[in-house]
C-alpha positions as CSV (number, residue, x, y, z in Angstrom):
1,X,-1.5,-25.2,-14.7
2,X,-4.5,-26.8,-12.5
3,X,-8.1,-26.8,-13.0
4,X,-10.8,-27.4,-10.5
5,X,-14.6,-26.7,-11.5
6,X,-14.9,-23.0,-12.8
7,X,-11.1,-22.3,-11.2
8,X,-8.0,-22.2,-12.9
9,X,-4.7,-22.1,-11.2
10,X,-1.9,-20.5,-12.8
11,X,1.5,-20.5,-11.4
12,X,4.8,-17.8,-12.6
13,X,6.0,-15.4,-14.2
14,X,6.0,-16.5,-18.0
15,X,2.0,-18.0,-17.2
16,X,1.5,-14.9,-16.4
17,X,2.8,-12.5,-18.5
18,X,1.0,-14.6,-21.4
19,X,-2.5,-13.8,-19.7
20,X,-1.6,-9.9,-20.2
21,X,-4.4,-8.8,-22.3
22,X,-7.1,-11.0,-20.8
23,X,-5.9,-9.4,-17.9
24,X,-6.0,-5.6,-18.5
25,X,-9.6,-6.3,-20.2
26,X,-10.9,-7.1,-17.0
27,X,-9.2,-4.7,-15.3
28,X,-11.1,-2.1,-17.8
29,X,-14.6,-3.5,-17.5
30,X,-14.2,-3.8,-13.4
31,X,-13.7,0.0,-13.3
32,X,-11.0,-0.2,-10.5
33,X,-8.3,2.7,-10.4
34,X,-6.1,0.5,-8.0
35,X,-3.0,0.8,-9.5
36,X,-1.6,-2.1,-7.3
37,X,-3.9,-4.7,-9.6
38,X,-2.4,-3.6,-12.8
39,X,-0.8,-6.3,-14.9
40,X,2.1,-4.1,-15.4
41,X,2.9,-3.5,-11.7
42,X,2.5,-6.9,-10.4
43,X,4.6,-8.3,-13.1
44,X,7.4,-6.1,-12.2
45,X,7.0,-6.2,-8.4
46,X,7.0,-10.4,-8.9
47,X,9.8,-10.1,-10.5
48,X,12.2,-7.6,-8.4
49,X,11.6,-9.3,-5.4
50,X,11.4,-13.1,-6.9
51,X,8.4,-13.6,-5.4
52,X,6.4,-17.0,-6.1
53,X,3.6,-15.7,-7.7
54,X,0.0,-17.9,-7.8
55,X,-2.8,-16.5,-9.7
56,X,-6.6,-18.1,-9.6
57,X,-9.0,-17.3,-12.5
58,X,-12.4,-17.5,-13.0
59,X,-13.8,-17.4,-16.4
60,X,-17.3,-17.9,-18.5
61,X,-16.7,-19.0,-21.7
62,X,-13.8,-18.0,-22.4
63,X,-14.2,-14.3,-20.9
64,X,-11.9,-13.8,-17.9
65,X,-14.7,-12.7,-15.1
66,X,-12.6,-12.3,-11.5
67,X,-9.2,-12.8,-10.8
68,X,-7.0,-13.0,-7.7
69,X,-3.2,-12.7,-7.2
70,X,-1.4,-14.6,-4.1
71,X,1.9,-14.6,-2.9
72,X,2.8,-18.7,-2.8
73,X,6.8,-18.2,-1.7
74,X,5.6,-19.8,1.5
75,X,3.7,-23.3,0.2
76,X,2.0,-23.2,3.9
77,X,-0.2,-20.7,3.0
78,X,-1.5,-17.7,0.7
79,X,-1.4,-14.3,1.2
80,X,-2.3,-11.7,-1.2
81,X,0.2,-9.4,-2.3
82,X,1.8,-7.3,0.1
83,X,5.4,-5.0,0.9
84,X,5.5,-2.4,-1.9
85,X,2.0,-3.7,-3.6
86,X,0.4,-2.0,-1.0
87,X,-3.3,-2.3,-1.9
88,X,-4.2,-5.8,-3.7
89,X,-7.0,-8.3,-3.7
90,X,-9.5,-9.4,-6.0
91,X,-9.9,-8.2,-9.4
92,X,-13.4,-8.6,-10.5
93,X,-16.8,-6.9,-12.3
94,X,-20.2,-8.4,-11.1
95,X,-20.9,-11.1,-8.4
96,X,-18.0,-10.4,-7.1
97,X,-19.0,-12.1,-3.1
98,X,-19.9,-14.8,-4.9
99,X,-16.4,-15.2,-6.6
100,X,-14.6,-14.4,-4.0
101,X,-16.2,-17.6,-2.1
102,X,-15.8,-19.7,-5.6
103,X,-11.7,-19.0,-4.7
104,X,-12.2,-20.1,-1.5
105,X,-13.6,-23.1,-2.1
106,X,-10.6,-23.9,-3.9
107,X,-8.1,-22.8,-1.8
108,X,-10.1,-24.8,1.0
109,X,-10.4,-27.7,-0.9
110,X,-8.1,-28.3,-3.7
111,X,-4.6,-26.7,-2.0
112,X,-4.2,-29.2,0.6
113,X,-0.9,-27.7,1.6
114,X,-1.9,-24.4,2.9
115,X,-3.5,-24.2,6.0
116,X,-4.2,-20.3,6.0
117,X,-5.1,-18.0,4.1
118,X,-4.2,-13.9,4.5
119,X,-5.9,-10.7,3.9
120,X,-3.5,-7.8,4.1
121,X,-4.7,-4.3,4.2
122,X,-8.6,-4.6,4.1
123,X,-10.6,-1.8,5.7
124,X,-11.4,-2.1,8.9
125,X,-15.0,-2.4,9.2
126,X,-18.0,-3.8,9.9
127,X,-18.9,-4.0,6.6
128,X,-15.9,-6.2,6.1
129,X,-15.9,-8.4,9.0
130,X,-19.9,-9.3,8.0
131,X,-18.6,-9.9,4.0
132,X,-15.6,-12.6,5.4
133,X,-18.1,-13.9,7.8
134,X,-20.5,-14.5,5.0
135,X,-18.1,-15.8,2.3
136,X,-15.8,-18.0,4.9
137,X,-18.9,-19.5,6.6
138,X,-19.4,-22.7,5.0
139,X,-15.4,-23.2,4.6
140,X,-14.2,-22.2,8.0
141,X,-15.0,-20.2,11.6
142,X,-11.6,-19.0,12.0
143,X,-11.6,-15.8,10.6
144,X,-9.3,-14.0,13.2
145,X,-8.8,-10.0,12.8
146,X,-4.9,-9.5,13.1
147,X,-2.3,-6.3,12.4
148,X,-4.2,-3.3,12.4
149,X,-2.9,0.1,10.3
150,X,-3.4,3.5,9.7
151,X,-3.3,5.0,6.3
152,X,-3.2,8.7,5.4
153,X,-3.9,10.6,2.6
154,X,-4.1,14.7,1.3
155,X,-6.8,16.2,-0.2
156,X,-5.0,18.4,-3.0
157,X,-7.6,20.9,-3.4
158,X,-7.4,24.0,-5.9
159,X,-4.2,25.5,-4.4
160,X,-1.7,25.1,-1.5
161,X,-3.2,28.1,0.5
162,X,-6.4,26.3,-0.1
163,X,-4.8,23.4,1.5
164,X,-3.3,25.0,4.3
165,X,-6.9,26.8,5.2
166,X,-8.5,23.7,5.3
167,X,-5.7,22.8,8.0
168,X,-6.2,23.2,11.9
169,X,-5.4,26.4,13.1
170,X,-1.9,24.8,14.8
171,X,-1.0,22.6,12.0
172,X,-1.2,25.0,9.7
173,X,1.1,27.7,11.3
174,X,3.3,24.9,11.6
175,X,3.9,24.5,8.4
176,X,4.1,27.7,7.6
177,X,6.8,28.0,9.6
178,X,8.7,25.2,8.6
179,X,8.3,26.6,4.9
180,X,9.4,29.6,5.9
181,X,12.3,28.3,7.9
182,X,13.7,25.9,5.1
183,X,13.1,28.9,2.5
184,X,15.0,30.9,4.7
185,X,17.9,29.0,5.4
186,X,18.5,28.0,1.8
187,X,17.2,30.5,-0.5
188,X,18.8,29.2,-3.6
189,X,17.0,25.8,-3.4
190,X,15.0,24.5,-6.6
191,X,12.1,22.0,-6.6
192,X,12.6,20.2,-10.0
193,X,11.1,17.0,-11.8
194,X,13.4,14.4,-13.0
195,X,12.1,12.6,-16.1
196,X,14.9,10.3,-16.7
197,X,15.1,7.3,-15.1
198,X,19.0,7.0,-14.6
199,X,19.3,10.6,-12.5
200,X,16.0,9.3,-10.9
201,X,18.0,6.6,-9.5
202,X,21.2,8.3,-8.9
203,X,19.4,11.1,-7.3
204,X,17.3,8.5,-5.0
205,X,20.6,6.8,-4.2
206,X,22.7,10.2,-3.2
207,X,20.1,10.9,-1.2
208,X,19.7,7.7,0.7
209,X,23.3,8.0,1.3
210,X,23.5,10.7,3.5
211,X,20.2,9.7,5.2
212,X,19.0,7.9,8.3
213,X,18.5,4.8,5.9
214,X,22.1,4.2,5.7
215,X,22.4,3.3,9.2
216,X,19.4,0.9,9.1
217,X,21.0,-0.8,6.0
218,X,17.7,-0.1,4.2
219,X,18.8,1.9,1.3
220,X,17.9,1.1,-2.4
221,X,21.7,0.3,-2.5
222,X,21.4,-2.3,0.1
223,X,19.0,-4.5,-2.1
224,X,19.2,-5.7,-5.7
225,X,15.4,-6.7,-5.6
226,X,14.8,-2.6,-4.4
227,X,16.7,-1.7,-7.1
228,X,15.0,-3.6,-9.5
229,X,12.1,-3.2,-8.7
230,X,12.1,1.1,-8.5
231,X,14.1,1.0,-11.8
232,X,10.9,-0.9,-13.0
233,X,8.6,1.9,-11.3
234,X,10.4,5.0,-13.2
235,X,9.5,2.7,-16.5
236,X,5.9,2.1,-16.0
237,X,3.9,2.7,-19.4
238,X,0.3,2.2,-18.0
239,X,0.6,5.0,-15.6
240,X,2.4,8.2,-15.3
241,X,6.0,7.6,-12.9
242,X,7.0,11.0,-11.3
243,X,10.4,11.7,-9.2
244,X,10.8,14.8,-7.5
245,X,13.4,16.7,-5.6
246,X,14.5,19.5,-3.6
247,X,18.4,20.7,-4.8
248,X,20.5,23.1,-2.9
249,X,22.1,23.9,-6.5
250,X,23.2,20.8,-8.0
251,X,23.5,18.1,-4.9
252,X,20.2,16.6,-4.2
253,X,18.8,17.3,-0.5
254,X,15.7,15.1,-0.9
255,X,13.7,13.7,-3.4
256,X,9.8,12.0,-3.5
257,X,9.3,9.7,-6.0
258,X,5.2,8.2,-6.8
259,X,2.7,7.7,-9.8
260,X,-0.3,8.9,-10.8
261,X,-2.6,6.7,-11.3
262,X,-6.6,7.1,-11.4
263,X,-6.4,10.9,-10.1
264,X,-4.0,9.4,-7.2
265,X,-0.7,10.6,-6.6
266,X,0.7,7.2,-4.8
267,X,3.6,8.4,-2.9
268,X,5.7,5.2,-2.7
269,X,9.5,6.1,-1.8
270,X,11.0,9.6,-0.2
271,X,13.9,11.0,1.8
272,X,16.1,13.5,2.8
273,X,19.7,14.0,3.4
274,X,20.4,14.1,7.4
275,X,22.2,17.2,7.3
276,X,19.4,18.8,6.2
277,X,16.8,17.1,9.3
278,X,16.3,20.5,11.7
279,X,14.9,22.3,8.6
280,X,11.9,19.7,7.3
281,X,13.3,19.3,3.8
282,X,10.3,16.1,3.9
283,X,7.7,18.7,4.8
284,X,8.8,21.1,2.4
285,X,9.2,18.8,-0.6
286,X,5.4,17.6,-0.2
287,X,4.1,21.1,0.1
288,X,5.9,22.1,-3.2
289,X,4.3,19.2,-4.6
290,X,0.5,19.8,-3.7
291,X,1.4,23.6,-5.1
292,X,2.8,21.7,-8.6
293,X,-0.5,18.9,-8.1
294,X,-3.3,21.7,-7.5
295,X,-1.6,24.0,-10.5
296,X,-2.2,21.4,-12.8
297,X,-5.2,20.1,-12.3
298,X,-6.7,16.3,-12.1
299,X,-5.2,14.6,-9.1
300,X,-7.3,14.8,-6.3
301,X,-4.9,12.9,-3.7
302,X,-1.7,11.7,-2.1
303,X,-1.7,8.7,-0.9
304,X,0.9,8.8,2.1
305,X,1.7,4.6,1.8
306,X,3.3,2.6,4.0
307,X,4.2,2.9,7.9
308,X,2.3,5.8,9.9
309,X,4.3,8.9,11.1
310,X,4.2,11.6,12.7
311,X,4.9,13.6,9.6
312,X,2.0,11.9,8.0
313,X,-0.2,13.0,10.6
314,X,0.5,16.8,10.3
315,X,0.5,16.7,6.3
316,X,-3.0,13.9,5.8
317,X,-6.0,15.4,5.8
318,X,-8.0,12.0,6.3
319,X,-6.8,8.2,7.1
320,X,-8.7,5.0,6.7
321,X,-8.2,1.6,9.4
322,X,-7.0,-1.1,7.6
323,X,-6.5,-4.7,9.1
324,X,-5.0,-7.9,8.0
325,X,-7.1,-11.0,8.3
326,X,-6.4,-14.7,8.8
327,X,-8.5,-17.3,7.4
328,X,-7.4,-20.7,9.1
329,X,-8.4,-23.8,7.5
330,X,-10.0,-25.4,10.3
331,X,-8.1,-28.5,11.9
332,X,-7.3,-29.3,15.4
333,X,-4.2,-27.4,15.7
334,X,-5.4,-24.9,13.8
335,X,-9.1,-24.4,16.3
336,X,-6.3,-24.5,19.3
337,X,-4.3,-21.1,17.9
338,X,-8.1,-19.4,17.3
339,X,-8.9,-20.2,20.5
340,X,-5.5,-18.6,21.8
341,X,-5.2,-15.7,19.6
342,X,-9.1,-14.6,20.8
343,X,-8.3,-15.4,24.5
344,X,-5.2,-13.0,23.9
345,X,-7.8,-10.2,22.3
346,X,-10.6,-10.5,24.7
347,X,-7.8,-10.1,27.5
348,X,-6.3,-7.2,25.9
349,X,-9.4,-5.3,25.3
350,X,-10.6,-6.1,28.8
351,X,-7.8,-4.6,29.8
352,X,-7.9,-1.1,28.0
353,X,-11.9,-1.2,29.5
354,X,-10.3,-1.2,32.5
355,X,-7.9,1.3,32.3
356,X,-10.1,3.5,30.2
357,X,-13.3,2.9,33.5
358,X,-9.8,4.2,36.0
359,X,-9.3,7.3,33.9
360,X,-13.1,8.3,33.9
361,X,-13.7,7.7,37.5
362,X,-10.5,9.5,38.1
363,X,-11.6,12.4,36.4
364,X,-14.9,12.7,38.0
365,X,-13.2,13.2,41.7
């Protein structure tokens, strides 16, 4: 453990399971319903995936006041959590600009090593580009705006017709008919929950089987650390683990497992046996699952994580930009990449102002 000014650094797994309740205080008192900066799920996603996990505090007195969890595998920089933590970043209550420089200032000057520092998922806004501006300003002018992403979500609403009314007028006879199709085709289907975790995981791992996953080599099968780490899901105790699944009697056609979390369903893992791919199984699965949602009450959204898709885009009823950021500690090499990577951008959007002036003036003759 290292100490500079207000700053403590803390540094694995057994440092930071021991901060657990100091931790879950101040996840209390900042009034955040990210489930991704919960004590419980970072522990277990650190640990599936044996990631090298660096943690800086900031404390008055002895009260834990801001905190902020970074990926360290690669000693050449910091990142904050990313892959299946989808949403991370800075756990804090007031002040929290200023804190979020106060890390900075440490990173900057007391990790000599790392010569970046990365923001993954942040929204992509004004709003945030001024706030890094702000807090990186005295540290260092290479803030460069990398990856940008989409992410979905569905209102739940009251009920699934509700839903579907709220849908355009082509999306939503789509669906219907995709419903109607799958119900059609395989009458005897059930939609069931699975509350114990072992079928969870066989069920997930049937399915995966016998779907497109198998051929990528991407299957929970295919990784101990995947394994691990959605056997550590099912067990959560701080929120409420759900698995759900479509079976044509017994054998499992596809399956959804998320958690609810803070009135969120996070949707974190699905799929659907190949066989099955002409009639939507996906589709139907989620629409049987904002019926189940809207029956009982309390969860507002889905959260459709990860990559966009097409699929996303018919079921999400709003998205958000997200963007990754770079802060580069500045040093000659690293002013010399800046200075590329903006060229690169200017050209780029110079070039879709160009294309975009072609398409107007052809549409005016």
């Amino acid at each position: 453990m290292t100490r500079a000014g207000a700053v403590e650094r803390i540094g694995g797994l057994a440092a930071f399971e021991a901060i657990e309740r100091d931790w879950s205080a101040l996840y209390e008192e900042s009034k955040t319903d990210n489930l991704y900066l919960t004590h419980e799920w970072i522990l277990i996603w650190a640990h599936a995936f044996k990631r090298e996990l660096t943690v800086l505090l900031l404390r008055e007195g002895q009260k834990l006041v801001a905190a902020l969890p970074l990926d360290s595998t690669d000693p050449s920089f910091f990142v904050t959590l990313r892959g299946e933590t989808y949403r991370s970043g800075m756990l804090g209550t007031d002040a929290r600009a200023q804190h979020f420089r106060t890390f900075l200032r440490f990173l900057f000057f007391d990790c000599k090593k790392a010569t970046k520092f990365v923001l993954h998922r942040l929204p992509d806004t004004a709003e945030t580009r001024d706030a890094l501006k702000g807090a990186t300003r005295p540290f260092s002018p290479f803030v460069l705006a990398r990856w940008c992403t989409v992410s979905r979500w569905i209102d739940v609403g009251t009920s699934l017709e509700e839903y579907l009314a709220r849908r355009p007028s082509k999306v939503r006879q789509e669906l219907r008919r995709k419903d109607k199709r799958f119900t059609t085709a395989y009458p005897n289907t059930r939609f069931v929950e699975i509350d114990d975790c072992g079928e969870a995981m066989r069920i997930i791992a049937t399915v995966e089987r016998d779907s497109w996953k198998a051929g990528e080599g991407t299957t929970i099968e295919h990784s101990d650390g995947q394994a691990d780490f959605y056997r550590g899901v099912l067990s959560l105790r701080s929120s409420r683990p759900r698995l759900f699944a479509l079976l044509d009697g017994d054998a499992p056609i596809a399956f959804l497992l998320g958690v609810t979390h803070g009135g969120s369903f996070e949707a974190l893992k699905n799929s659907f046996c190949q066989h099955y791919a002409k009639d939507s199984p996906g589709i139907v699965l989620f629409l049987r699952l904002i019926e189940v949602l809207a029956r009982e009450g309390g969860t507002s959204r889905i959260e459709l994580l990860g990559i966009d898709a097409r699929w996303k885009k018919e079921l999400g009823t709003g998205e958000r930009g997200e963007r990754t950021f770079d802060i580069l500690r500045p040093t000659p090499l690293n002013a010399l990449k800046a200075t590329v990577i903006r060229a690169r951008d200017r050209k780029e959007v110079l070039r879709v102002l160009k294309v975009a002036a072609t398409v107007r003036a052809f549409l005016r003759q």
